[in-house]
C-alpha positions as CSV (number, residue, x, y, z in Angstrom):
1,X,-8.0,-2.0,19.6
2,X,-7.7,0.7,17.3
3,X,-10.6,2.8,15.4
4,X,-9.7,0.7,11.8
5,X,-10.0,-2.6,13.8
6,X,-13.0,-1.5,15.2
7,X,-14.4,-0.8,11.7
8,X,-13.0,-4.0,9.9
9,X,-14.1,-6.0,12.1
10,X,-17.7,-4.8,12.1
11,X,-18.0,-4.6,8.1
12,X,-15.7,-7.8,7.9
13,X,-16.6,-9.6,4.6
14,X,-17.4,-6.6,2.9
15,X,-15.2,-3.9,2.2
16,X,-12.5,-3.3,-1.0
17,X,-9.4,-2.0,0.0
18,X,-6.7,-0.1,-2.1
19,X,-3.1,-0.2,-0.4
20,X,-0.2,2.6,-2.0
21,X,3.6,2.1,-1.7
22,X,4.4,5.7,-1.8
23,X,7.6,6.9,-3.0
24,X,8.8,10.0,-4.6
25,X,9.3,8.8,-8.0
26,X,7.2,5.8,-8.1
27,X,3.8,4.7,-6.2
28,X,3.1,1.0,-6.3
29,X,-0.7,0.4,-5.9
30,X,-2.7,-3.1,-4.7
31,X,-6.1,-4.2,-4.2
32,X,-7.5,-6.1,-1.4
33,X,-11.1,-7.8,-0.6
34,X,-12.1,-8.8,2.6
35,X,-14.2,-11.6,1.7
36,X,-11.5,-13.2,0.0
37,X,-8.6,-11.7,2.4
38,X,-6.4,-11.8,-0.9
39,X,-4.4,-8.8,-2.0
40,X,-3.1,-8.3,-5.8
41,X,-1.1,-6.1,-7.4
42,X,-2.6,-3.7,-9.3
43,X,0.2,-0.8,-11.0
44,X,2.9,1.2,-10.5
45,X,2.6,5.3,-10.9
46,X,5.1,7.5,-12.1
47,X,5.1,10.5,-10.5
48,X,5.0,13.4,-11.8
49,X,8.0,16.2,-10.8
50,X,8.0,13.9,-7.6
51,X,4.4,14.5,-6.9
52,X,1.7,11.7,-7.0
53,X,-0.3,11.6,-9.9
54,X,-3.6,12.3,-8.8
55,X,-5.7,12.0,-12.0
56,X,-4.1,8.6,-11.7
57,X,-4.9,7.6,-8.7
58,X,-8.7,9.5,-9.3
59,X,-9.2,7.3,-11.6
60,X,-8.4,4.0,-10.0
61,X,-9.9,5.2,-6.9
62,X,-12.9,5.6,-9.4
63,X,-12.7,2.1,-11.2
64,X,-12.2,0.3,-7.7
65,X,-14.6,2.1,-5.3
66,X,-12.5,1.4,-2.3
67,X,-13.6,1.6,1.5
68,X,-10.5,2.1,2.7
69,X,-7.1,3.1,1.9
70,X,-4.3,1.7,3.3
71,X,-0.8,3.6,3.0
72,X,2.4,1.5,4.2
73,X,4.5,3.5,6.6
74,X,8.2,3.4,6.0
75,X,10.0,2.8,9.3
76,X,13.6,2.2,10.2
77,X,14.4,-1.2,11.0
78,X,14.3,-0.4,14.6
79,X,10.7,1.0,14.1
80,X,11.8,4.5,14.3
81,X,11.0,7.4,11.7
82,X,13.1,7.9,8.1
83,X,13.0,10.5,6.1
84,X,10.5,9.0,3.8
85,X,7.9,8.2,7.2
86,X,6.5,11.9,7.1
87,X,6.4,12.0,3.1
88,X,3.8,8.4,3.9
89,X,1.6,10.2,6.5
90,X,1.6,13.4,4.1
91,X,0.6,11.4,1.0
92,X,-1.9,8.9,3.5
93,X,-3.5,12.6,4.8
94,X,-3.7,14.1,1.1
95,X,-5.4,10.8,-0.1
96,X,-8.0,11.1,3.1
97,X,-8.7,15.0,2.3
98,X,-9.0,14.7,-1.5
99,X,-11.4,11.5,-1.6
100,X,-12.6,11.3,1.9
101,X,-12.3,7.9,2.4
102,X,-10.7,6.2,6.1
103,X,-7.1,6.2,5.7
104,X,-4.5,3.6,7.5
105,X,-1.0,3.6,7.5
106,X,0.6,0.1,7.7
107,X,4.4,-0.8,9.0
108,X,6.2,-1.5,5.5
109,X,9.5,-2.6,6.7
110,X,10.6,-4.6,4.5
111,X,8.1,-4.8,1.8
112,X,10.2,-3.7,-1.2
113,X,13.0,-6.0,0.0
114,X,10.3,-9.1,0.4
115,X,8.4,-7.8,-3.0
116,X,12.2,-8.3,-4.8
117,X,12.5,-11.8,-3.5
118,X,9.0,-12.8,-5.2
119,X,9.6,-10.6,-8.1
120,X,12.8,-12.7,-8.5
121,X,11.5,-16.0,-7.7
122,X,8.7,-16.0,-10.1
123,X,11.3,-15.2,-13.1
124,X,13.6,-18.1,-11.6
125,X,10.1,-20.7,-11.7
126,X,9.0,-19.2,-15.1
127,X,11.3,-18.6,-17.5
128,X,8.5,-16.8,-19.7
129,X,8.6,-14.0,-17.4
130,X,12.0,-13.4,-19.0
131,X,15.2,-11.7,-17.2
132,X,14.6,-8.4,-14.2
133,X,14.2,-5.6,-15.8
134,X,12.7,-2.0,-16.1
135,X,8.9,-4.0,-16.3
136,X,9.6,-6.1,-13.1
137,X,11.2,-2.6,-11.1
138,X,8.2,-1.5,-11.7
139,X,6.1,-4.4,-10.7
140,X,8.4,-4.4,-7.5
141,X,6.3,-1.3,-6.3
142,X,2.7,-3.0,-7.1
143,X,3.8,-6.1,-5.1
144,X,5.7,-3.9,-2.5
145,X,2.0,-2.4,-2.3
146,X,0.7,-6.3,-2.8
147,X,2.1,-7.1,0.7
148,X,1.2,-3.8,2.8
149,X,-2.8,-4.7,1.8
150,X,-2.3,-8.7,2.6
151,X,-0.5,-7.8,5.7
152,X,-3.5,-5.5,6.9
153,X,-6.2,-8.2,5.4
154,X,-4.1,-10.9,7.9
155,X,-3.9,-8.3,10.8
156,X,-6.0,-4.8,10.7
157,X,-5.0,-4.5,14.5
158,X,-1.4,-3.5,13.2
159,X,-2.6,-0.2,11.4
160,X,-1.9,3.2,12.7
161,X,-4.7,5.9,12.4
162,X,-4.5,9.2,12.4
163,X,-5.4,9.0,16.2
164,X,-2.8,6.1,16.9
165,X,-0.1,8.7,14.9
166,X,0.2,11.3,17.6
167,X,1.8,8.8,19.5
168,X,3.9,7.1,17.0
């Protein structure tokens, strides 16, 4: 059992969790309880000459007093590193410096893809959500992030600390 399972389970019930779908140009962003274990979308981020924007996220990090932050981890689909894995743990390290708050990184494969298929299916059922467009690509990051915080509020055992990382 890891060091985050260890804690979740031992403040189960109590915590508020902020998850981050980091990206270079765009940073989707969800909420999590754990007495509820639901997970909502919260915003997407632009970022800022690919950086994150960090009065942004001060802010929300401000307004939602979070316990823990949860970063999703973009793995191949064979579970190996990408490109973009090392960008994650950079942002997930940055976040854990600047607010000092525990930090987790969460597999993400296949996050964006699944965050499409609801984003899509909820126009299809509800026609007043209108056609895709730039508003729902940018929703696609919030629910990307959406799923990363549901699938550590259904499993914190799958989380990678920064312990866990030297192996990964």
């Amino acid at each position: 059992m890891t060091d985050a399972s260890n804690t979740a389970k031992s403040n189960h019930g109590s915590r508020t969790v902020l998850g981050f779908d980091f990206g270079t140009y765009k940073i989707g962003l969800a909420v999590g309880q754990e007495v509820t274990g639901q997970a909502n979308a919260l915003t997407t981020l632009t970022a800022i000459n690919h950086k994150p924007n960090w009065d942004k996220i001060s802010q929300i990090i401000s307004e939602w007093q979070p316990a823990l932050l949860i970063v999703g981890l973009p793995l191949d689909e064979d579970g190996s590193n990408q490109d973009m894995t090392q960008r994650a743990r950079r942002f997930g390290n940055q976040l854990r410096g600047r607010y000092h708050l525990e930090t987790v990184w969460i597999d993400e494969r296949f996050s964006s893809l699944a965050a499409k298929s609801l984003i899509i299916d909820q126009i299809e059922n509800n026609p007043k959500l209108g056609k895709k467009n730039t508003k729902n690509d940018l929703a696609e990051d919030a629910v990307a992030a959406q799923i990363i915080v549901q699938s550590w509020l259904d499993n914190p055992d799958t989380a990678v600390t920064e312990i866990d990382k030297k192996n990964a």
